[in-house]
C-alpha positions in Angstrom: -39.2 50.3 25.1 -40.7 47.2 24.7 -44.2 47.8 22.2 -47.5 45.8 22.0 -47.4 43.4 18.8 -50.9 44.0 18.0 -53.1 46.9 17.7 -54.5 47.3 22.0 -58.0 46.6 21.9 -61.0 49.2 22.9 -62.5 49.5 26.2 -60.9 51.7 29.7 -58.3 49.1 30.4 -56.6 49.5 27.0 -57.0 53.6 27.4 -55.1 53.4 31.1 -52.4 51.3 29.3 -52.5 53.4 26.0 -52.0 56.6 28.4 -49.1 54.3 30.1 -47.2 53.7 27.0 -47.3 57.7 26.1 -46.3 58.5 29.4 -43.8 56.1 29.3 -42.4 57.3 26.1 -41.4 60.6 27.1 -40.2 59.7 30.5 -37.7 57.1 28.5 -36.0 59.9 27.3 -35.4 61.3 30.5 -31.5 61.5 32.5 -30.3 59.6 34.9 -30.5 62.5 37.3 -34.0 63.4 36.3 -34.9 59.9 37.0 -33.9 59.9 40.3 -35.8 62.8 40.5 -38.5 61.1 40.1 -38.1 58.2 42.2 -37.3 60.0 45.3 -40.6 62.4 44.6 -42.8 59.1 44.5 -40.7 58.1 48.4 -41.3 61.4 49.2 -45.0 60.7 48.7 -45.7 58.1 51.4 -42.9 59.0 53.9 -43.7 62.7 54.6 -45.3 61.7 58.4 -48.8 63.2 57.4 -49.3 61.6 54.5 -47.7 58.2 55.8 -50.5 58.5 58.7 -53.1 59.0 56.8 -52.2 55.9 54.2 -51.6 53.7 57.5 -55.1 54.7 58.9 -56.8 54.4 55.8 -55.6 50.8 55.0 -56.4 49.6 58.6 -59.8 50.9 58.5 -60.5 49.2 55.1 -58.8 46.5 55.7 -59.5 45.3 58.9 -56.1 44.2 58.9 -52.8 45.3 61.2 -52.2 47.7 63.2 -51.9 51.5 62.3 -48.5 52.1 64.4 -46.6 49.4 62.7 -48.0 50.2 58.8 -46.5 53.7 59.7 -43.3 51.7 60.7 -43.6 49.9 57.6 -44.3 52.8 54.9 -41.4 54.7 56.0 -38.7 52.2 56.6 -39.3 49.5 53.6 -39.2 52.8 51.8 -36.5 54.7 53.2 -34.2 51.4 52.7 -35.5 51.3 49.4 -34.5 55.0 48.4 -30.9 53.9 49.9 -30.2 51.0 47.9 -31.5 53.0 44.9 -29.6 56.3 45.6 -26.3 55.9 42.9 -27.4 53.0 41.3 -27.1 53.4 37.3 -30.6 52.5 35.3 -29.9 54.7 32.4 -28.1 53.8 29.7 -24.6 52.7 30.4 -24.4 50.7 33.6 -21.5 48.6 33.2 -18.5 47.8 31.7 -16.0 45.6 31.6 -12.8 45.7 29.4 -11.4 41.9 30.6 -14.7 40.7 28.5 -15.3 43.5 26.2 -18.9 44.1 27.2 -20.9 47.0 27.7 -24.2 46.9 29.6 -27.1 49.5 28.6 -29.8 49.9 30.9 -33.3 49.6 28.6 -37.1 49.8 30.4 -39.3 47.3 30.0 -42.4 49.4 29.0 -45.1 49.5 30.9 -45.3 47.2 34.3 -48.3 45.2 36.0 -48.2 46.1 39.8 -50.5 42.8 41.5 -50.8 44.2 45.1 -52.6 42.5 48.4 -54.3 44.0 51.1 -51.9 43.3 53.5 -49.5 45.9 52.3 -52.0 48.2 50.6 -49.2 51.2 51.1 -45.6 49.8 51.4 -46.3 47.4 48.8 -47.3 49.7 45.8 -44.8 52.2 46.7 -42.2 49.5 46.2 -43.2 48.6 43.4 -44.0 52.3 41.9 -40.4 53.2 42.7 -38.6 50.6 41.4 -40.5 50.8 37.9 -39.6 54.3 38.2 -35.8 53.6 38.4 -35.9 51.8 35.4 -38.3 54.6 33.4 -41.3 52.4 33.2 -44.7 53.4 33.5 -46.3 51.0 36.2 -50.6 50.1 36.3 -51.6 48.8 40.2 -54.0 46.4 40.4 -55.1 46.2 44.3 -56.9 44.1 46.4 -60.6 45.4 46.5 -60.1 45.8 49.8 -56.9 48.2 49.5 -57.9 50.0 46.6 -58.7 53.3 48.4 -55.2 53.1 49.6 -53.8 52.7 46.6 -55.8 55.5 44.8 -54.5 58.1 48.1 -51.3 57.0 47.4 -50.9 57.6 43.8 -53.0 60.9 44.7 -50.1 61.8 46.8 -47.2 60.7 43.7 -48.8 62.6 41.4 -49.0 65.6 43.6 -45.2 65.5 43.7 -45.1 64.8 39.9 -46.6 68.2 39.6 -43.4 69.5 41.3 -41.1 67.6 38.9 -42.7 67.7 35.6 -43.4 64.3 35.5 -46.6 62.8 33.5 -49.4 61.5 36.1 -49.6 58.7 33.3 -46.4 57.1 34.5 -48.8 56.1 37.4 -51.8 54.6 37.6 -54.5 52.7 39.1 -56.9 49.5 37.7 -60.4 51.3 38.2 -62.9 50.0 41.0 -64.5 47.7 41.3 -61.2 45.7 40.7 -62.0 42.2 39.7 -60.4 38.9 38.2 -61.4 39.7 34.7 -60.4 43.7 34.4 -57.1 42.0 36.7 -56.2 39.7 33.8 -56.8 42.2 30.9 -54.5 44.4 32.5 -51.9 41.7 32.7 -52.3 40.8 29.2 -52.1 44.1 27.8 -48.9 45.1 30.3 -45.1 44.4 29.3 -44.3 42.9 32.8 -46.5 41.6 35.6 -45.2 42.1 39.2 -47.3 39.6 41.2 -47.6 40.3 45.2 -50.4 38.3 47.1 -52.5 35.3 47.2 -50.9 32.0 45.2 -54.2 32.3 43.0 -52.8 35.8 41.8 -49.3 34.3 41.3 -50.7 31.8 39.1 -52.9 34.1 37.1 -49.5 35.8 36.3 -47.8 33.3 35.1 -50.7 32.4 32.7 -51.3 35.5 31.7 -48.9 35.7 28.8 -47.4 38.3 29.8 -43.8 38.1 31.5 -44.2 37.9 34.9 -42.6 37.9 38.4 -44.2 36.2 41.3 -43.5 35.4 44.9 -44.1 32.0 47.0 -45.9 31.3 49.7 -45.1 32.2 53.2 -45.0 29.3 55.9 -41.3 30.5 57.9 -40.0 28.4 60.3 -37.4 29.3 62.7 -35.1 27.3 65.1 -33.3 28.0 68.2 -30.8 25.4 69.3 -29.2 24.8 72.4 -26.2 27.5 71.7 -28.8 30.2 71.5 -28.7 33.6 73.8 -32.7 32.9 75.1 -33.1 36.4 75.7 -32.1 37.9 72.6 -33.5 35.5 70.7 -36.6 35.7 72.2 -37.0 39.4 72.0 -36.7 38.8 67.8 -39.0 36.3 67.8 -41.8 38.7 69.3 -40.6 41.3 67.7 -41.1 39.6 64.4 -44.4 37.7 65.4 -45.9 40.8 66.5 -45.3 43.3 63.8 -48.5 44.3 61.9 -50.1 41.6 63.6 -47.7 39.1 62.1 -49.2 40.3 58.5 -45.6 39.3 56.9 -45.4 36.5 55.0 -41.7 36.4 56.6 -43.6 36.4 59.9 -42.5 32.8 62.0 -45.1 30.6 61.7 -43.3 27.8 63.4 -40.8 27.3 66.1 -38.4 24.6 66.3 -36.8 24.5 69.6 -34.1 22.1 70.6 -34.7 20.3 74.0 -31.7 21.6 75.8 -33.2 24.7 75.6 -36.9 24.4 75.5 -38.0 25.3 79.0 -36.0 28.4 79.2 -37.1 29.8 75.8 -40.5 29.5 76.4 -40.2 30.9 79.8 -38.9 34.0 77.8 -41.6 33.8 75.5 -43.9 33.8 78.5 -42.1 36.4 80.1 -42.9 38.7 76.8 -46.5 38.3 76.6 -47.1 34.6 74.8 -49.3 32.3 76.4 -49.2 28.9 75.4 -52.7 27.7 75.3 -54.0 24.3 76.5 -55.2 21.1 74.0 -58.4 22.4 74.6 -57.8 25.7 73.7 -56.1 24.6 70.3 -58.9 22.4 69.3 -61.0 25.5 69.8 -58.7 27.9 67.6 -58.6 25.7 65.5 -62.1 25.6 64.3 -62.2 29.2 64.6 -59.2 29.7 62.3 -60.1 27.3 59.8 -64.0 26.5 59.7 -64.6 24.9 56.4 -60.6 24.1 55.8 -59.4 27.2 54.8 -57.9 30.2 56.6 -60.7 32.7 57.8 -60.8 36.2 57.8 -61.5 36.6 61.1 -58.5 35.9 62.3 -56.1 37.3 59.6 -53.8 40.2 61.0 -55.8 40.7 63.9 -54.3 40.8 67.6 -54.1 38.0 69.7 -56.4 39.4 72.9 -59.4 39.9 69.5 -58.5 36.5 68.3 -59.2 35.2 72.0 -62.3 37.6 72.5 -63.5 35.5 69.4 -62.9 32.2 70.6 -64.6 33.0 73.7 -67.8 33.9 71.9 -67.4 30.4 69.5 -66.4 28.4 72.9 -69.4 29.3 75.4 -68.1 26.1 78.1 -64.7 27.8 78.3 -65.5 31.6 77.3 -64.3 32.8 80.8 -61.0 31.1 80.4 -60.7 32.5 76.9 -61.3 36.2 78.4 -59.2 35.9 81.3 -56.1 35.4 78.8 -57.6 38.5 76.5 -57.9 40.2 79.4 -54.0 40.0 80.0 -53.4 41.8 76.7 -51.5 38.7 75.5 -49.0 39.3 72.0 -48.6 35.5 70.9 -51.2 32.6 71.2 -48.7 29.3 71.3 -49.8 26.0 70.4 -48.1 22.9 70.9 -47.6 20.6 67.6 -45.7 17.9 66.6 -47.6 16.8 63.3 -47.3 18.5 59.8 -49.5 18.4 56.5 -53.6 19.1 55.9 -54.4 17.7 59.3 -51.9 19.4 61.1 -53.0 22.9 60.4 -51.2 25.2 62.2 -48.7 23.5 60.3 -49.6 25.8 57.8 -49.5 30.2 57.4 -51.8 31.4 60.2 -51.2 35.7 59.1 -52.0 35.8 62.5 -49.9 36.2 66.3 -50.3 32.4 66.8 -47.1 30.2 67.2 -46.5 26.5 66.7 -44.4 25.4 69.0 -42.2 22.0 67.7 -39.7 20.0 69.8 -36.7 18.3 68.6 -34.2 16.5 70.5 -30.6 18.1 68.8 -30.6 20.7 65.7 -30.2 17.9 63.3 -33.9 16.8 64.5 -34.9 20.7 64.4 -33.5 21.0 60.6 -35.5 18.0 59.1 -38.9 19.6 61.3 -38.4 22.3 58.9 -37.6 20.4 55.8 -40.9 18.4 56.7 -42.9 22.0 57.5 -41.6 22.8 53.7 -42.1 20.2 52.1 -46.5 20.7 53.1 -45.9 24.5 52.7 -43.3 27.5 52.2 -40.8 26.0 50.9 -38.6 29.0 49.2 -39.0 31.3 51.3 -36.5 31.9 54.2 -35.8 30.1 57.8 -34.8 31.6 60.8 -31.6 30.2 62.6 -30.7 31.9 66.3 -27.5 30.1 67.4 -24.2 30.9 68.1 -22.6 28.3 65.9 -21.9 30.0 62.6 -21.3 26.3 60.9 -25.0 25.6 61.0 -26.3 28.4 59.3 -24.4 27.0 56.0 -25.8 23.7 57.0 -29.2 25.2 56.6 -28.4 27.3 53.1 -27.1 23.6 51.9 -29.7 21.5 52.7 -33.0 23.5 53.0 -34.7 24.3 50.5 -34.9 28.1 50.9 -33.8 31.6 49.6 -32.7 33.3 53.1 -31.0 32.0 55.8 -31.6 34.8 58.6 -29.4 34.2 61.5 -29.7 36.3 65.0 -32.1 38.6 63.1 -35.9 39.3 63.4 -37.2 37.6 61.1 -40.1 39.8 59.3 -37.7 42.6 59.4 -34.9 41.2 58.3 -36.1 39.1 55.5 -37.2 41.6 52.9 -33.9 44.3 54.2 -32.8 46.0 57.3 -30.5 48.6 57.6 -28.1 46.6 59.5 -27.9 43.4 56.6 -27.4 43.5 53.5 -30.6 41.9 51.8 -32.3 44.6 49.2 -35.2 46.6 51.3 -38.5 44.5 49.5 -41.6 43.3 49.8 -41.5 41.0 47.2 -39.2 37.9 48.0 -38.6 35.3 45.3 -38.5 31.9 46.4 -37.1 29.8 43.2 -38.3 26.9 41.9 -38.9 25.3 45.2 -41.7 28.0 46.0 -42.4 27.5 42.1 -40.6 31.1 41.3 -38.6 31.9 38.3 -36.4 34.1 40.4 -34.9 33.8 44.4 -33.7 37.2 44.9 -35.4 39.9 47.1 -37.1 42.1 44.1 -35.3 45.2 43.4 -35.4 47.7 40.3 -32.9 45.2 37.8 -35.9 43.3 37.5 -37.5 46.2 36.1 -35.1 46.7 33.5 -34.3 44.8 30.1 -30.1 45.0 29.4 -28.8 45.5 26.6 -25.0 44.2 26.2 -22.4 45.3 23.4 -19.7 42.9 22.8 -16.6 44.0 21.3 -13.8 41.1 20.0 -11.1 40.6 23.3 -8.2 38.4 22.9 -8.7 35.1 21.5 -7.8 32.6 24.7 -8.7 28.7 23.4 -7.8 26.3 26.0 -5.8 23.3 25.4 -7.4 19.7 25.9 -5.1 19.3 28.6 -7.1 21.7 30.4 -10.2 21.1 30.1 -9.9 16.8 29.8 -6.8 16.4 31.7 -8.0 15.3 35.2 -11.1 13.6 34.0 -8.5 11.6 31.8 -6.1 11.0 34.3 -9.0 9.4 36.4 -10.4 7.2 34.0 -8.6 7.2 30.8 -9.2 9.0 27.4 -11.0 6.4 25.8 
């Protein structure tokens, strides 16, 4: 277990991490078996259907973000997956070995773990990250959004209600006391062994200056393309599948749509055909200045549903409120916007957390793949792109050119990105996006990143190459001089 290398200060932060570390200490010396125990106690938790309800309605309602059907969607299946890719794995001591190499790897915790949350996920998110400390036999501290705090604090209610049924300390989980704020935030990352950093790029950041080993995701801004090769239909059915879930809360929600002009008319006919209205220039110069009023994103818009996001325009656009009300009153899922420009003055450009669509044109899927690279290189690059097409070749096109973690082909994108049950991504809701979304990891995050491994190596065989080998075709090229 990893230990503090100074004396923890005074004051109620160091007592919840104190608490953590004895917690932690017992629950190190726990089995494999016990451990799982425990991590399918802390599932248990949010999935049980009342419980899951209550979390869902309790985060919308404090939130003011998503949509309560979908969070219940969301708690049990990102956590279901989760308890699948966890069930057999080995995170107590001896996980691997291999006699070709003569080493030996020893799972180790890391101590006690940092859990940044945001109040998009104010459920699915903290349970992810609660189980996979588990898995490793950490003790984990969550630090919520202010605005998903009471969330949070129901949900470890509910863990440590099962812990009572296991024997398991309540210590190994905890909550950052309210009001949460930047400076009890950081002391908790300081005094932590690991910080798990979900959220806003500002909390990222704070992370990663903290100190404190940390983990951190990139920014969301995903783009997806549909060439000319594309089934319209199914396609289409992802796309607003994706774009609508939570009120496109994701930050693996499209923001963008590249669409190839074979294809154009008849994809956004579908679109139509499934509830997205593409709104006129007018229209876009008025969500525009509702979306972003002094330059950045506003609240009012953020995970809400595109027929309130309309009923708000209507009251900021008095000359054209009854056109803005006519489309609410159709009950519309996506609010489309044509765009062709990127960058600061190009906004919807940008993440919109919100059912609204840019809409991009590109003559062949060469044109399409540099609209994205272009999208990327203003914002999200790291994160993912969304391919439907039926030519298998341009999907490794993508993965060797763009500079992304995820190529998701045929697939709804939101659901697909952080695990599905029919891919084989890890079930997260933390996705790394490398050094291109200024990560130090592109992986989905999963419980290995919760653990320190220790590795034994025993003398193999002694194999030294010749020079031949290693300096034979370089020297047959261009000599040995």
């Amino acid at each position: 277990m990893a230990q503090p290398t100074s004396p923890l200060p005074d004051g109620p932060i160091a007592e919840l991490v104190a608490r953590a570390r004895a917690a932690q200490r017992i629950y190190e010396t726990w089995s494999q078996e016990q451990v799982d125990m425990a991590v399918v106690a802390a599932g248990w938790a949010i999935i049980e259907p009342t419980r899951n309800r209550e979390l869902a309605e309790l985060a919308v309602a404090d939130t003011g973000v998503g949509n309560v059907e979908d969070k219940v969607r969301k708690n049990h299946r990102k956590t279901f997956g989760l308890l699948r890719d966890l069930k057999g794995a080995r995170s107590v001591g001896v996980i691997a070995e291999d006699p070709a190499t003569g080493i030996v790897e020893i799972a180790r915790p890391v101590g006690v773990v940092c859990a940044i949350t945001p109040s998009t996920n104010p459920g699915a998110t903290p349970a992810n990250k609660i189980i996979n400390a588990l898995k490793g036999r950490n003790a984990v501290i969550v630090a919520p959004s202010p605005k998903g705090w009471s969330t949070a604090a129901r949900l470890i209610e509910f863990i440590h209600q099962q812990f009572d049924r296991i024997g398991a300390p309540h210590d190994l989980v905890q909550l950052l006391p309210a009001p949460v704020n930047k400076q009890s935030t950081a002391e908790l990352m300081r005094l932590c062994d690991l910080v798990v950093a979900t959220g806003s790029q500002a909390n990222v950041r704070a992370a990663y200056a903290s100190g404190t080993p940390a983990f951190g995701v990139g920014a969301g801004n995903v783009a997806g393309i549909v060439d000319e090769t594309a089934d319209v239909s199914a396609a289409a059915d992802r796309i607003v599948r994706s774009k609508t879930f939570d009120n496109a809360t994701s930050c693996s929600s499209e923001n963008s749509l590249v669409i190839v002009d074979a294809v154009r008319p008849r994809m956004l006919a579908a679109l139509k055909d499934r509830g997205a209205v593409m709104l006129a220039a007018a229209q876009k110069a008025t969500l525009q200045a509702l979306m972003w009023p002094q330059g950045k994103l506003s609240p009012a818009v953020i995970g809400q549903s595109a027929r309130a996001i309309c009923e708000r325009a209507a009251a900021l656009d008095g000359a054209n409120r009854e056109g803005w009300l006519a489309i609410a009153s159709t009950d519309p899922r996506i609010l489309m916007v044509a765009e062709d420009g990127v960058g600061h003055d190009h906004p919807f450009s940008g993440e919109k957390l919100s059912p609204v669509l840019a809409i991009y044109a590109a003559r062949d899927f060469e044109e399409a793949a540099a609209t994205v690279a272009r999208i990327y290189a203003y914002e999200g690059a790291g994160h993912s792109v969304g391919l439907h097409s039926a030519v298998p070749e341009r999907a490794l096109q993508l993965g060797l050119h763009l500079p992304v973690s995820r190529v998701i082909v045929d697939q709804a994108h939101c659901i697909a990105t952080g695990g599905s049950f029919d891919n084989g991504l890890p079930f997260s809701l933390s996705m790394g996006c490398g050094t291109w979304g200024r990560n130090n990891f592109s992986d989905n995050m999963n419980y290995r990143h919760y653990l320190n491994i220790t590795r034994i190596s025993r003398p193999i065989p002694e194999r030294v190459p010749s020079e031949e080998e290693i300096f034979g075709a370089y020297f047959a090229q261009h000599g040995a001089d």
